[in-house]
N, C-alpha and C positions, 0 to 999 in steps of 0.2 A: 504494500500500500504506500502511496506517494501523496503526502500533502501539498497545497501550492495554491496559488491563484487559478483562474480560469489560463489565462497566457502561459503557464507554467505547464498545464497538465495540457494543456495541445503540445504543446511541446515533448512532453514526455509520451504521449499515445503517438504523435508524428513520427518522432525515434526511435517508435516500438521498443519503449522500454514498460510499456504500460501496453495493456489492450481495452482496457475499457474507462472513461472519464463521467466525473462527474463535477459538472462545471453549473453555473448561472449564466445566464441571459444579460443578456445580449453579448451573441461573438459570431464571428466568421465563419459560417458554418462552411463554404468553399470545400472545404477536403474532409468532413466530418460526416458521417450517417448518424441524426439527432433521433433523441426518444423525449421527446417534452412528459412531466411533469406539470402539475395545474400551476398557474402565474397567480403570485401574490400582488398586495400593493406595498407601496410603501408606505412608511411613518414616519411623520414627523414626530420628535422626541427632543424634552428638555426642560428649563425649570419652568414650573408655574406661571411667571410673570410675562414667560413668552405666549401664552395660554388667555390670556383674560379675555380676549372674545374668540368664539366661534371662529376655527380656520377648519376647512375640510380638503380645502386646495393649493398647490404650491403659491399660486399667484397672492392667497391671503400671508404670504413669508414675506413677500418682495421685499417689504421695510425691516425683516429681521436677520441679524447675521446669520446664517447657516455653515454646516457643518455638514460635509459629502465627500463618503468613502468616492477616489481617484478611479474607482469603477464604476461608477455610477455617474460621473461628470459630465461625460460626452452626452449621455440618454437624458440625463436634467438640464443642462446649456441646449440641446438641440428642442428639447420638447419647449424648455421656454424661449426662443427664438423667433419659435413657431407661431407661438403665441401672443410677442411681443411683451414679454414679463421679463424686465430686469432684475436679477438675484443678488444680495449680497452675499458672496462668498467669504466666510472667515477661514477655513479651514478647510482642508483638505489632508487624508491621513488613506493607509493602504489598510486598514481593520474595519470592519462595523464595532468589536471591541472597542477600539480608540477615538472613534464615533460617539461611543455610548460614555467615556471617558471625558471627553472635551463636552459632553451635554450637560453632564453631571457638574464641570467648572462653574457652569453658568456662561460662558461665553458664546452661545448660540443655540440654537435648533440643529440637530442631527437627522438628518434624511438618510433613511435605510428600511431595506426588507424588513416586514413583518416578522418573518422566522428571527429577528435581531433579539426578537422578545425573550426567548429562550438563551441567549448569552445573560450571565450575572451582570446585572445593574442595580441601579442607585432604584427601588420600586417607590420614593417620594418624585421621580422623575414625572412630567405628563406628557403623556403622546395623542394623537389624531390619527385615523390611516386615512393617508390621502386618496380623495376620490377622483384624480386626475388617471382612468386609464390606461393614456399611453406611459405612462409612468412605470407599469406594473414590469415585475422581472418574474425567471423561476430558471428552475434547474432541468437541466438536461444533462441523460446519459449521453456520451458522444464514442463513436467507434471509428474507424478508418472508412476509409471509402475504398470502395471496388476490392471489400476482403470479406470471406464470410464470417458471421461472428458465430462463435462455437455454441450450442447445444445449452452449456452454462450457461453460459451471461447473456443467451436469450432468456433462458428461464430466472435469472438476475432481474435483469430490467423488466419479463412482464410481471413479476412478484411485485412490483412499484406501480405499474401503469398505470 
């Protein structure tokens, strides 16, 4: 078993050093045969004070600093570009752990997967799951293209499907 980012583990299935991945959303699918998992939303998460009215959508952030795991930046700059919603960006970190870390300073709002919920945080934090759609991410098994995948790790992956 090989832990890593998503760009890690294409990598290590690419170099068959690996044969089966298990990555998040949004990547390159190009040279990959994908098995999706249902797509979460994300949350926003932080101290109460960023909280006092009603947000359900990024765009209700635009006045507050945020906090955005380096994998999730391009899918939040493009979705709000799209939209014409200017973000403040305070922070950028390679963890949803470190995410949940800089939330807890008080220094912003944390934008991250739902599943973040289940890493150890600060439970006086408050969160929102944002109702923004294209926002959503999820995990996908990922195998090589143009190789058959063995008997296992088909019965791997439809145990999950």
């Amino acid at each position: 078993m090989h832990e890593g980012s998503t760009y890690e583990i294409l990598d290590l299935l690419l170099s068959h050093n690996i044969d089966l991945g298990i990555v998040r959303t949004p990547f390159d699918t190009s040279q990959v045969n994908t098995f999706y998992l249902e797509k979460e939303p994300m949350i926003a998460i932080g101290k109460k004070e960023y909280f006092i009215n009603t947000k359900r959508k990024i765009k209700d952030f635009k006045d507050t600093p945020l906090i955005i795991h380096q994998r999730y930046l391009p899918l939040i700059n493009d979705y709000c570009l799209n939209k014409l919603i200017q973000i403040q960006l305070k922070v950028t970190c390679d963890d949803s752990r470190t995410s949940l870390i800089w939330a807890n300073s008080g220094i912003g709002v944390a934008i991250c997967p739902m599943s973040s919920l289940a890493l150890p945080y600060d439970h006086s934090l408050v969160y929102t799951i944002l109702e923004d759609k294209n926002l959503y991410t999820g995990i996908a098994f990922i195998t090589r293209k143009n190789e058959e995948v063995s008997t296992l790790l088909n019965e791997f992956i439809e145990r999950f499907k």
